[in-house]
C-alpha positions as CSV (number, residue, x, y, z in Angstrom):
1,X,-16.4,-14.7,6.8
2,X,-14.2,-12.3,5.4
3,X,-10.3,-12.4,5.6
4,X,-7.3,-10.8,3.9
5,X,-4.8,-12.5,2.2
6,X,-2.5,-10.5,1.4
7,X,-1.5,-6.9,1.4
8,X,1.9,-5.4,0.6
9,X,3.9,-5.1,-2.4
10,X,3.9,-6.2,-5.1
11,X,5.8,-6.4,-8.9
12,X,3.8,-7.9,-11.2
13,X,-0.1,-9.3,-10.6
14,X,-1.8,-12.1,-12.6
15,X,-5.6,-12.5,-12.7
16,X,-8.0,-15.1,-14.7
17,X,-10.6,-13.0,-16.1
18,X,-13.8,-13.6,-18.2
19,X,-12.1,-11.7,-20.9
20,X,-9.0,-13.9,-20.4
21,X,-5.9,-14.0,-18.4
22,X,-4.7,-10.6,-17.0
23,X,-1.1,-9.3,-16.0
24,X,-0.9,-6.0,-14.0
25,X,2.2,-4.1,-13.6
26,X,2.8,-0.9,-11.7
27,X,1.1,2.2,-13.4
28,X,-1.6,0.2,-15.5
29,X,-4.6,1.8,-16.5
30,X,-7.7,1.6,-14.4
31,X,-9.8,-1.4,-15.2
32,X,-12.8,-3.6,-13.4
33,X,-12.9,-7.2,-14.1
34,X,-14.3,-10.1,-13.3
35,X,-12.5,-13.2,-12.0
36,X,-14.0,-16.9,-13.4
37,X,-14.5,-19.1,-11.2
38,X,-11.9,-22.0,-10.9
39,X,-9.4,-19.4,-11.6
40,X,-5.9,-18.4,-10.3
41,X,-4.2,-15.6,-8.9
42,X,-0.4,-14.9,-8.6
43,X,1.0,-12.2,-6.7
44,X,4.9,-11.4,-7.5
45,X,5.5,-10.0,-4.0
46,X,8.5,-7.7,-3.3
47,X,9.2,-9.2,-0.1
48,X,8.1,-12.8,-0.1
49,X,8.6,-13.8,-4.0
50,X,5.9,-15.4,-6.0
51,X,2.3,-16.4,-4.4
52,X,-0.5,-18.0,-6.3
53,X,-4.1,-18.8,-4.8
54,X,-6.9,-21.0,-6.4
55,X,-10.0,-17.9,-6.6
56,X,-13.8,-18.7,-6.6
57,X,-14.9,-16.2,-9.0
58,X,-15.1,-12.4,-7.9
59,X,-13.8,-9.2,-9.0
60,X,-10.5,-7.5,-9.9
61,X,-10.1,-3.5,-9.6
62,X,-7.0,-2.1,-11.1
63,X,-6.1,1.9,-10.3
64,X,-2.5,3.3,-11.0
65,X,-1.5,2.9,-7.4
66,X,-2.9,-0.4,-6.2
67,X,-4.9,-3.8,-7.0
68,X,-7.7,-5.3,-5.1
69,X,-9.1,-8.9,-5.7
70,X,-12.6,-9.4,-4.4
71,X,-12.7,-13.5,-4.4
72,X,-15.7,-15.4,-3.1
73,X,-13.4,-18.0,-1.9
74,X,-9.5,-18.2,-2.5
75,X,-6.5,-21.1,-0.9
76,X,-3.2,-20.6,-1.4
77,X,-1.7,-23.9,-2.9
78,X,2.2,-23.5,-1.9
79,X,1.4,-26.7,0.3
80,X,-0.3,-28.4,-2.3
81,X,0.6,-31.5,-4.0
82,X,0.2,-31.2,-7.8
83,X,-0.9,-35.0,-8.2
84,X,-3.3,-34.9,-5.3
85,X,-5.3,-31.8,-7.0
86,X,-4.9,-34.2,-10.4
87,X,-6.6,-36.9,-8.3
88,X,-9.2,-34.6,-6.8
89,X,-9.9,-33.0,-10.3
90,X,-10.2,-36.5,-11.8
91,X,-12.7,-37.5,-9.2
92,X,-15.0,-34.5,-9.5
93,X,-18.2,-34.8,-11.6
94,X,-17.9,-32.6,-15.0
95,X,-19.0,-29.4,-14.5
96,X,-19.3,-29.0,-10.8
97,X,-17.5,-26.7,-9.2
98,X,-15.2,-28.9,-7.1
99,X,-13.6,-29.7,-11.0
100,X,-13.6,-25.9,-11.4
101,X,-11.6,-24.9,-7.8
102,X,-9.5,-28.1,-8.7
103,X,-8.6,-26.6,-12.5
104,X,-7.8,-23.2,-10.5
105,X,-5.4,-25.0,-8.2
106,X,-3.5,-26.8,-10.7
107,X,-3.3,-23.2,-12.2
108,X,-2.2,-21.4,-9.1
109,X,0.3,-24.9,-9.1
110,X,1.4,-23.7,-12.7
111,X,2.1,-19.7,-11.9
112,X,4.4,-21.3,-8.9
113,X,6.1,-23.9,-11.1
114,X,7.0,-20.9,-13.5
115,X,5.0,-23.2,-16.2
């Protein structure tokens, strides 16, 4: 099912690439990345302030004018609890991917918290 997030805009964009976190402001040069999965993605919105979402891999396209995130799965985590994700994350077998959407919320967590 698809769904859209977000739209609108935005100051400042933070991505978790496989070449490494990403920050986008306005006027960046075109790019195409690809987003790990277990990452985060934070959205400094004009009208609503900072948002963050736990991603599920996908892909990041950057032009002048705009950014578009392509996620295979993505949760915000405003109404998360950070020691209920520690809980979760502790509980997950190592390498699976509920541990790798649990280390992408406590991330999203961390781009709220300012951290």
């Amino acid at each position: 099912m698809e769904e859209r997030l977000y739209s609108g805009e935005a100051t400042f964009v933070i991505a978790q690439t496989t070449e490494g976190e990403l920050g986008v402001l306005a006027n960046h040069e075109p790019l195409f990345g690809q987003l790990i999965t277990g990452g985060a993605v934070a959205i400094d919105s004009v009208d609503r302030g900072r948002l963050a979402a736990a991603i599920r891999g996908g892909f990041l396209s950057v032009t002048a004018e705009k950014v578009t995130v392509l996620a295979d799965g993505a949760e915000w985590v405003d109404g998360l609890d950070e020691n209920d994700v520690r809980r979760e994350l502790d509980g997950a077998d190592d390498g699976s991917e509920e541990e790798a959407f649990a280390q992408g919320r406590l991330r999203a967590l961390e781009y709220l918290s300012g951290k």
